[in-house]
Backbone as CSV, one residue per row, in Angstrom:
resi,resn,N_x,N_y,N_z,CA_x,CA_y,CA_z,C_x,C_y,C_z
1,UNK,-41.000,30.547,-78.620,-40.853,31.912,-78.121,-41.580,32.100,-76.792
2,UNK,-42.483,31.141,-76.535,-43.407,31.473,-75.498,-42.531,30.779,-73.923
3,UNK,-41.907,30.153,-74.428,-40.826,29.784,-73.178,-40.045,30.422,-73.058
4,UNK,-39.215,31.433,-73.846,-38.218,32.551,-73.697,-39.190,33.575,-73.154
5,UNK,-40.309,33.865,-73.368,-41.215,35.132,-72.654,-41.356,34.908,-71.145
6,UNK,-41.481,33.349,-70.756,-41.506,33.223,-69.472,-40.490,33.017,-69.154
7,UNK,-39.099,32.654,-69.521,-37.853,32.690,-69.046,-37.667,34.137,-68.563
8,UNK,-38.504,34.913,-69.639,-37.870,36.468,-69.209,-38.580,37.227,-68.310
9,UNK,-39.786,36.846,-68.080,-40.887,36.992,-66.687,-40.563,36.971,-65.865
10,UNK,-39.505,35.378,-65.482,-38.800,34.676,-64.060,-37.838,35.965,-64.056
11,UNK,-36.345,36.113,-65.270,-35.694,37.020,-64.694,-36.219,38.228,-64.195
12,UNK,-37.248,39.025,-64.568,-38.095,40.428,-64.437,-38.923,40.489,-63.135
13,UNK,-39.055,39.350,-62.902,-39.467,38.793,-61.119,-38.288,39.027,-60.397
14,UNK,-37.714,38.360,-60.703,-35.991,38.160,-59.981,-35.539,39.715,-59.469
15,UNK,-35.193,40.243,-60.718,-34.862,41.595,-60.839,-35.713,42.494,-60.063
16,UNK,-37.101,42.223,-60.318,-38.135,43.282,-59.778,-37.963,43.047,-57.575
17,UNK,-37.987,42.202,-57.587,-37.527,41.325,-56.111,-36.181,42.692,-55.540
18,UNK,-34.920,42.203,-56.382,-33.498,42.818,-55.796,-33.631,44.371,-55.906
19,UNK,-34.204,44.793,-56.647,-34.028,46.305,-56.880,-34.900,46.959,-55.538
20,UNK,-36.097,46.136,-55.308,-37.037,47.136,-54.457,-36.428,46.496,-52.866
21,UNK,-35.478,45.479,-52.862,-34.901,45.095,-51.599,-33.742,46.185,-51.532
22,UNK,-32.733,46.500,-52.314,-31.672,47.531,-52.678,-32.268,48.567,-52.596
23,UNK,-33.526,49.039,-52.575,-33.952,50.597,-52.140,-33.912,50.818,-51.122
24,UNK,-34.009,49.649,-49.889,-34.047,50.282,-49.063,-32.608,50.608,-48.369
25,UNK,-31.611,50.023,-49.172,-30.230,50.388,-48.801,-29.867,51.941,-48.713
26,UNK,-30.674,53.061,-49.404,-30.594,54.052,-49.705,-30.715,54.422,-48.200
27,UNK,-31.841,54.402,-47.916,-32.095,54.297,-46.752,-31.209,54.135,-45.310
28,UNK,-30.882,53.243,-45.432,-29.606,52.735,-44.518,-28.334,53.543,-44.463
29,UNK,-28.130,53.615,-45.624,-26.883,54.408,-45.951,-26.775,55.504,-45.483
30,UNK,-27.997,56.074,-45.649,-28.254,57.547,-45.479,-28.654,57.939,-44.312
31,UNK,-29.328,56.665,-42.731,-29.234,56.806,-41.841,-27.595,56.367,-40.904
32,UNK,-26.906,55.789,-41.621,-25.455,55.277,-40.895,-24.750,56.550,-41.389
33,UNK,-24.418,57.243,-42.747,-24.150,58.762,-42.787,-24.418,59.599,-41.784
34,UNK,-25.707,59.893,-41.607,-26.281,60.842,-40.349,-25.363,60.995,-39.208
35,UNK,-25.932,59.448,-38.805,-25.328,59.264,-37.211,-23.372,58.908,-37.366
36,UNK,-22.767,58.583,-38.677,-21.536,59.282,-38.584,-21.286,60.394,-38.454
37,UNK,-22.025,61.496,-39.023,-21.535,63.067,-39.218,-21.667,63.063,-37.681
38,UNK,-23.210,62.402,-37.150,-23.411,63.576,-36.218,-22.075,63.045,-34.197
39,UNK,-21.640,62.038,-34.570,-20.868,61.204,-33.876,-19.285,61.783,-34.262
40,UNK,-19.234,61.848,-35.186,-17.939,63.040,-35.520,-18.140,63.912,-34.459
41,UNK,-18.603,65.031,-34.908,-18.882,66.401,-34.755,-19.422,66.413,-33.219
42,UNK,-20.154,65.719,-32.506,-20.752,65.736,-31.432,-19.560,65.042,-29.984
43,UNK,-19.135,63.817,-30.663,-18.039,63.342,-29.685,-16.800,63.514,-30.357
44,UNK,-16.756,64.053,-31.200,-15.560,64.328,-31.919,-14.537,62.478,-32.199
45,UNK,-15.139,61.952,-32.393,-15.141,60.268,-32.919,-15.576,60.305,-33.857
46,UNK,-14.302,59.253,-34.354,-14.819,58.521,-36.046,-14.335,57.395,-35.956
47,UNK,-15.155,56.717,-36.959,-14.608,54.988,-37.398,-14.292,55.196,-39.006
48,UNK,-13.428,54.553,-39.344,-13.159,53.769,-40.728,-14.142,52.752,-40.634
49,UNK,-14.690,52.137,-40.418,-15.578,50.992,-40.730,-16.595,51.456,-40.928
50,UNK,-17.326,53.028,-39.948,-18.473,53.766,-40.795,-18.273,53.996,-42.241
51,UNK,-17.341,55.013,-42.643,-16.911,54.992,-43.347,-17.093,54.155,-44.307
52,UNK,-16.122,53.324,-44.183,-16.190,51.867,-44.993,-17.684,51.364,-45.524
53,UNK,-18.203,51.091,-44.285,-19.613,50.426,-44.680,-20.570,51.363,-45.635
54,UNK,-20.645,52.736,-45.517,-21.133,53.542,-46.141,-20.980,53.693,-47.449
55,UNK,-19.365,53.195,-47.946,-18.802,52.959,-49.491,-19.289,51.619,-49.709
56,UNK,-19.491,50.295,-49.226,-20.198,49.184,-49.341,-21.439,49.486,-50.024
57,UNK,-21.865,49.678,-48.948,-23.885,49.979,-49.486,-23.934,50.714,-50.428
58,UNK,-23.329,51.941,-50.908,-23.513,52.733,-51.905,-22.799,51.249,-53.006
59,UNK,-21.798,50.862,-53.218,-21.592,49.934,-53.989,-22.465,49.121,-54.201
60,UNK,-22.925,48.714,-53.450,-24.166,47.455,-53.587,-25.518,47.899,-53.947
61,UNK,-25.696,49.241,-53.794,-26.868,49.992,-54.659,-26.726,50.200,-55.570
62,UNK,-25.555,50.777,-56.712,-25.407,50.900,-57.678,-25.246,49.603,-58.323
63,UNK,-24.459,48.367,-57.954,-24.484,47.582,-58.448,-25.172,46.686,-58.527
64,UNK,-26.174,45.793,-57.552,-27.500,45.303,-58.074,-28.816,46.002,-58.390
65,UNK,-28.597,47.533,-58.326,-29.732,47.769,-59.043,-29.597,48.022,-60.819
66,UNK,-28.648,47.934,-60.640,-27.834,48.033,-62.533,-29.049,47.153,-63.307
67,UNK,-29.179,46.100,-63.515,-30.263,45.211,-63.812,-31.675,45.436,-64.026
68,UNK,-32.054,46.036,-62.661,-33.335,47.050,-62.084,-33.293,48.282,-63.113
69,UNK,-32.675,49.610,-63.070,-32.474,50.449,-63.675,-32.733,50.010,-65.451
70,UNK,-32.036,48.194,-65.954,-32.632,48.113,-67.185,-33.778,47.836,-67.590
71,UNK,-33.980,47.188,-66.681,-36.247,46.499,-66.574,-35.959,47.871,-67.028
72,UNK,-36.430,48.684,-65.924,-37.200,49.963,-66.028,-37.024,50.953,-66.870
73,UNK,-36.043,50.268,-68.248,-35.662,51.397,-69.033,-35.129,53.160,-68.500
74,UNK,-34.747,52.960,-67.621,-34.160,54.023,-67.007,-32.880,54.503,-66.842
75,UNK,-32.251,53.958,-67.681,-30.656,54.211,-67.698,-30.361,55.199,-69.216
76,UNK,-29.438,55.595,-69.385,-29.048,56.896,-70.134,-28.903,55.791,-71.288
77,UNK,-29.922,57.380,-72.105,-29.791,57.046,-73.451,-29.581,58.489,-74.279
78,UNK,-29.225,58.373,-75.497,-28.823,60.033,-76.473,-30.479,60.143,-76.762
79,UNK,-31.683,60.413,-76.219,-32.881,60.471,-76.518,-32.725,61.912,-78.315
80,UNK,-31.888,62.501,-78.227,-31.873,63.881,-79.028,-31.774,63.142,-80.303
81,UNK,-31.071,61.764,-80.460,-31.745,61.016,-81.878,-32.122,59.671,-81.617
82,UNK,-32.560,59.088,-80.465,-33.491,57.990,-80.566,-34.694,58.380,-80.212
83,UNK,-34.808,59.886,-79.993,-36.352,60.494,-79.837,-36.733,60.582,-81.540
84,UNK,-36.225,60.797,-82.203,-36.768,60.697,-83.646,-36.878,59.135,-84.133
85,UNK,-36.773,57.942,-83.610,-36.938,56.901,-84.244,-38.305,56.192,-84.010
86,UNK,-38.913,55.414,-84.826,-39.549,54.031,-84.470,-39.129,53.438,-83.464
87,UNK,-40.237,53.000,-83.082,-39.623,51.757,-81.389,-39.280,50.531,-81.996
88,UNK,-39.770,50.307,-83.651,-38.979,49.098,-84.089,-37.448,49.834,-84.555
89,UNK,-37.108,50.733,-84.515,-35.574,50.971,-84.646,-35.201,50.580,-83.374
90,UNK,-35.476,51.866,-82.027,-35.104,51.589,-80.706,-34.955,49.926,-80.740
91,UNK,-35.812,49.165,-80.876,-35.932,47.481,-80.622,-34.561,47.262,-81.388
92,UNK,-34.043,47.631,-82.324,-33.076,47.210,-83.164,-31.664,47.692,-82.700
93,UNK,-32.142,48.814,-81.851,-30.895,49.807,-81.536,-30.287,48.662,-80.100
94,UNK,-31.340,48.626,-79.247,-31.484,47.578,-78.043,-30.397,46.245,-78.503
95,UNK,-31.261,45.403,-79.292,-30.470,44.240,-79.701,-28.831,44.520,-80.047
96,UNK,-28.521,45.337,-80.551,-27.260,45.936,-81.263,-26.452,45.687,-80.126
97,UNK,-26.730,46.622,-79.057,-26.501,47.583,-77.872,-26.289,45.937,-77.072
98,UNK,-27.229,45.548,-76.617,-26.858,44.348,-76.093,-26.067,43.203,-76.353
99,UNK,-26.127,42.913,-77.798,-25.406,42.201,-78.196,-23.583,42.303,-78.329
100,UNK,-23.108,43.491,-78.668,-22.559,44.256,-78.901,-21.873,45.252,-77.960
101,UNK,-22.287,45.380,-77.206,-21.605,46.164,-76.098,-21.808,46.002,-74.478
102,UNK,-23.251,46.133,-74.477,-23.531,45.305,-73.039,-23.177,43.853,-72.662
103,UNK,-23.561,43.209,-73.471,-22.966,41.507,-72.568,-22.047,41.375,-72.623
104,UNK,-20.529,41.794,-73.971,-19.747,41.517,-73.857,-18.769,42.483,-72.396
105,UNK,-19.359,43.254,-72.330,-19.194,44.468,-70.814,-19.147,43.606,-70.162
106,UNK,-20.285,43.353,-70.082,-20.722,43.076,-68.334,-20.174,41.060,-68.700
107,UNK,-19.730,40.281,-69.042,-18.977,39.341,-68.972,-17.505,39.781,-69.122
108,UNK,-17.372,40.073,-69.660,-15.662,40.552,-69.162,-15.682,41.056,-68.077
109,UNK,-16.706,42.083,-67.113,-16.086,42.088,-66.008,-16.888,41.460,-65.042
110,UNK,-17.885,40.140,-65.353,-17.775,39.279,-64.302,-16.980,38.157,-64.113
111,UNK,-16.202,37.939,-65.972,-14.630,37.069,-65.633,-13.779,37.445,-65.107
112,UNK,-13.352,38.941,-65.353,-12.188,39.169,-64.244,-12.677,39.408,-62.833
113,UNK,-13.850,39.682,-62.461,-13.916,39.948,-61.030,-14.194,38.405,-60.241
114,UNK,-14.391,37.702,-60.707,-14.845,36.450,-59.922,-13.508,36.138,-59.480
115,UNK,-12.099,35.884,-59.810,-10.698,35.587,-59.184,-10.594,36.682,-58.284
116,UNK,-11.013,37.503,-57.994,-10.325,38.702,-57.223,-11.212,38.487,-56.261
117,UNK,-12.703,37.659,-56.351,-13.447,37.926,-55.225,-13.040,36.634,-54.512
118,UNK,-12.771,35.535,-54.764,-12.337,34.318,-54.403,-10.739,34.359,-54.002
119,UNK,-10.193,34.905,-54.306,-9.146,35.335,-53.955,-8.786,36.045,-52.170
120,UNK,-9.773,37.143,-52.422,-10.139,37.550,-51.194,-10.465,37.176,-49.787
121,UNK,-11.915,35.948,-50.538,-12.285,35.267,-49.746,-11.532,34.394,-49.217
122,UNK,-10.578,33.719,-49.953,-9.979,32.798,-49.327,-8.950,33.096,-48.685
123,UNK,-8.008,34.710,-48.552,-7.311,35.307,-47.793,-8.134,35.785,-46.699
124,UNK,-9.533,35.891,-46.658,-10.351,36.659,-45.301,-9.023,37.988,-45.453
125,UNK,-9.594,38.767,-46.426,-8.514,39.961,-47.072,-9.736,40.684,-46.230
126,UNK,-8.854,42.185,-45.341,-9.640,43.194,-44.744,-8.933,44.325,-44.966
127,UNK,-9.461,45.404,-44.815,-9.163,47.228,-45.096,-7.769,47.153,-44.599
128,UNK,-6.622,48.119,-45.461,-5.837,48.491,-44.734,-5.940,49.802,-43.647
129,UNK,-7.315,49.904,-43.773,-7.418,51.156,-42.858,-7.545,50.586,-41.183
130,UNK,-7.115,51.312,-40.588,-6.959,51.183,-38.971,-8.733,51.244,-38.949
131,UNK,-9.082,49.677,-38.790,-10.714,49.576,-37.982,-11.438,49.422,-39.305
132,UNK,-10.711,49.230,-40.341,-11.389,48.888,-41.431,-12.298,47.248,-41.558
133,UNK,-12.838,47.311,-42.423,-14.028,46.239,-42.294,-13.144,45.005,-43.190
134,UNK,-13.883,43.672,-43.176,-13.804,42.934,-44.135,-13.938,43.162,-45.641
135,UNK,-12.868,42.323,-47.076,-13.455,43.353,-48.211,-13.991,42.010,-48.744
136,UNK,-14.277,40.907,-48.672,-14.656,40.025,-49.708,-16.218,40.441,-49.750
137,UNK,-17.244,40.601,-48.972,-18.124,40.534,-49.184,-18.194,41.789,-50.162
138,UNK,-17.798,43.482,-49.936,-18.157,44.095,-51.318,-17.441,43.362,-52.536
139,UNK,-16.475,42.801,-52.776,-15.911,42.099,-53.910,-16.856,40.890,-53.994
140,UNK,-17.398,40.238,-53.864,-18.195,39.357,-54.173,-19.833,40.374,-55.288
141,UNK,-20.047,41.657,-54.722,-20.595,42.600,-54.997,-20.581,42.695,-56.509
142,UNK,-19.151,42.809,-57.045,-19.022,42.976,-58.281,-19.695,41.935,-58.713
143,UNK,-19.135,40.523,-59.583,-20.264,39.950,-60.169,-21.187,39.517,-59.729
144,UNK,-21.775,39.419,-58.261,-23.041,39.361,-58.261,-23.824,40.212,-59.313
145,UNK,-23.565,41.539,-58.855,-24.184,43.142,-59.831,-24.243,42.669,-61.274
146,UNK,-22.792,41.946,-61.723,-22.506,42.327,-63.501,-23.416,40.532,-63.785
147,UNK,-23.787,39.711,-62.973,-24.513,38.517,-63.197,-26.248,38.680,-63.276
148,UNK,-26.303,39.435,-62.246,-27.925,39.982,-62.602,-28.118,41.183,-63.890
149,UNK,-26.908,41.685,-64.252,-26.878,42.480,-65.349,-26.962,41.906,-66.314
150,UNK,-26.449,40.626,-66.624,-26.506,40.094,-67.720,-27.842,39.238,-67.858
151,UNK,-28.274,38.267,-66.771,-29.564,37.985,-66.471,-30.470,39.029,-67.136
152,UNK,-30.700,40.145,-66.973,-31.615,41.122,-67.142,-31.141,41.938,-68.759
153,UNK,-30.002,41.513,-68.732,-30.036,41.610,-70.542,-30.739,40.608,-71.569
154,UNK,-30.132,39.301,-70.879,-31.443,38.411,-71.591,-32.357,38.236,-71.633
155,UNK,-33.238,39.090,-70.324,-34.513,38.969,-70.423,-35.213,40.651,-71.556
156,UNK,-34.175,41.493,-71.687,-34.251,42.979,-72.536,-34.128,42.203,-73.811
157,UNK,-33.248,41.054,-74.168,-33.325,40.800,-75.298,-34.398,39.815,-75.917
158,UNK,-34.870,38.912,-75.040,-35.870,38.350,-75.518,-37.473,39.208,-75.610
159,UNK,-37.088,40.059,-74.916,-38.783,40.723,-74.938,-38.503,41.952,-76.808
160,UNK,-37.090,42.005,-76.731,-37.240,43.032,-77.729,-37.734,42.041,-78.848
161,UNK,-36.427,40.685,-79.236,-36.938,39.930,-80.356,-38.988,39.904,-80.411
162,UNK,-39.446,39.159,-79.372,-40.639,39.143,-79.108,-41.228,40.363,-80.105
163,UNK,-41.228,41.191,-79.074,-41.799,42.959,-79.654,-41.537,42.556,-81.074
164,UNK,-40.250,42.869,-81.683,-40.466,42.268,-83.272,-40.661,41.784,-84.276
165,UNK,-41.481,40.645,-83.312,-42.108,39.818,-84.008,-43.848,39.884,-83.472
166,UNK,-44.170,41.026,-83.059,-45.707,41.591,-82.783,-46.166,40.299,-82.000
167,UNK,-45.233,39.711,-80.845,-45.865,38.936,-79.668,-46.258,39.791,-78.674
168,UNK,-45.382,40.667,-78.047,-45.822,41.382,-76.971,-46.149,43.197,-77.107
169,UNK,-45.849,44.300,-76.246,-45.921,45.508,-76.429,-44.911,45.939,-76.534
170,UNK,-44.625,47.669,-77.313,-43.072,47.627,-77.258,-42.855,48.066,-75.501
171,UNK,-41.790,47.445,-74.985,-40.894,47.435,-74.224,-40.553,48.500,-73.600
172,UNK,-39.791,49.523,-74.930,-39.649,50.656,-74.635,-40.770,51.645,-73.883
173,UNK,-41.589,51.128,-74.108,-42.699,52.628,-74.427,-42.697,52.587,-72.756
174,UNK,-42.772,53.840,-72.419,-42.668,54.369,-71.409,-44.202,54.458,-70.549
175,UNK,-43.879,53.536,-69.318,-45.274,53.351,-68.429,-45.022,53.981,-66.577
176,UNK,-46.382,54.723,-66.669,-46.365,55.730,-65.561,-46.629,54.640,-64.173
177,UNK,-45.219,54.622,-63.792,-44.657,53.782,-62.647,-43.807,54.947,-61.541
178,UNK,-44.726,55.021,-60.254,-43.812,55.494,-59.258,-42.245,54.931,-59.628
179,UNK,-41.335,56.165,-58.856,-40.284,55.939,-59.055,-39.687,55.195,-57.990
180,UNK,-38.698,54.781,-57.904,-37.493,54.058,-56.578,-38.259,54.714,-55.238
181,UNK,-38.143,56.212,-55.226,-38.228,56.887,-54.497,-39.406,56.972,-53.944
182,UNK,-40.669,57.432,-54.852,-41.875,57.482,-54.312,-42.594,55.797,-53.815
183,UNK,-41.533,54.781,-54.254,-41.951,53.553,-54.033,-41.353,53.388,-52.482
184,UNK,-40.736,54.050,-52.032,-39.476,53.559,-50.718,-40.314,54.505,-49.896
185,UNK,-40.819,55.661,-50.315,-41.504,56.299,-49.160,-43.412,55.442,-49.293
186,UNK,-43.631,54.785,-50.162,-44.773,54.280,-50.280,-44.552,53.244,-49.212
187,UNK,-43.274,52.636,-48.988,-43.154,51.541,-48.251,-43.231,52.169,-46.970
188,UNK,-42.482,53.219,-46.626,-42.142,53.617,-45.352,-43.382,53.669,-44.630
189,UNK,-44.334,54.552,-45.640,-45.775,54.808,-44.841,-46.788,53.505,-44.589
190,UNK,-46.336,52.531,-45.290,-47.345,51.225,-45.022,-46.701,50.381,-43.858
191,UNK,-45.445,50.863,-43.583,-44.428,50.306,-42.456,-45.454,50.476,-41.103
192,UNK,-45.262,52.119,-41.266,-45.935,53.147,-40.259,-47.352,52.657,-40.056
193,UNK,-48.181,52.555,-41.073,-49.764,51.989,-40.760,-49.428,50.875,-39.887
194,UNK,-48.572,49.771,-40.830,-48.603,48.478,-40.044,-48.435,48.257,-38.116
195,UNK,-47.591,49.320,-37.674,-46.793,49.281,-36.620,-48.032,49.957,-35.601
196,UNK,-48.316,51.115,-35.866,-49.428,51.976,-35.133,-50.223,51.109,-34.554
């Protein structure tokens, strides 16, 4: 068991790595938005490839932080009756949930998306929009996202078995961790020290 705990360390490294690199996509996104609106409206110009790129990054935020969002136990749950359980139920509910609905998810759609992204790639397939961008790289997006999802299920499932067998803490239990957010402006301001 003690080699599955560090198997699941490496993925929780891994994961912990992509999610706080994907924050700062928020970022990006939300400065290439700006200067679209304000490039509209100001020269009365637009691109499809702003555009475009703006649906990219939002794709690529939602989808490798999918993984991230499970470390951190932060993804939707019916709390109105797993707030009445034991965390050895939750632990049981987890395994179920993973076994059972999440991996087989998220492998079915990193089998069907891997032909569609190779597919792409090997057409150098681009937007039908006038000035549209290249699409393989967001299609490559998909299972990258649903591969670190599953990565990060095995590491949810080995820490739960663990937990149930009184190796580690429960999992679940909820630890007072800045969020995405207060972590991305934590960065911004150590940016700012650094540069001054």
């Amino acid at each position: 068991m003690q080699a599955l705990l560090k198997l699941s360390r490496g993925i929780d490294a891994l994961t912990e790595r992509v999610g706080k690199a994907a924050v700062w996509l928020v970022l990006v996104v939300t400065l290439i938005s700006a200067v679209n609106a304000f490039v509209r409206y100001a020269f009365n110009y637009s691109s499809n490839g702003l555009l475009e790129i703006q649906w990219y990054l939002f794709s690529a935020i939602f989808l490798l932080c999918a993984g991230y969002t499970l470390m951190r136990n932060e993804h939707v749950r019916i709390d109105v009756i797993s707030g009445h359980l034991s965390p050895r139920a939750h632990a049981w509910i987890d395994i179920i949930g993973t076994l059972f609905f999440l991996a087989p998810m998220a492998v079915a759609v990193l089998y069907l998306s891997w032909p569609i992204f190779i597919n792409s790639y090997l057409n150098n397939e681009y937007s039908s929009n006038a000035g549209g961008l290249i699409i393989w790289p967001v299609r490559a997006l998909v299972p990258l996202g649903f591969g670190l999802l599953i990565l990060q299920a095995v590491s949810e499932f080995i820490k739960r078995i663990a937990f149930l067998n009184g190796l580690i803490e429960d999992p679940n239990a909820k630890k007072h961790t800045p969020s995405a957010e207060e972590e991305l402006a934590k960065a911004i301001k150590q940016q700012r020290g650094e540069n001054v």
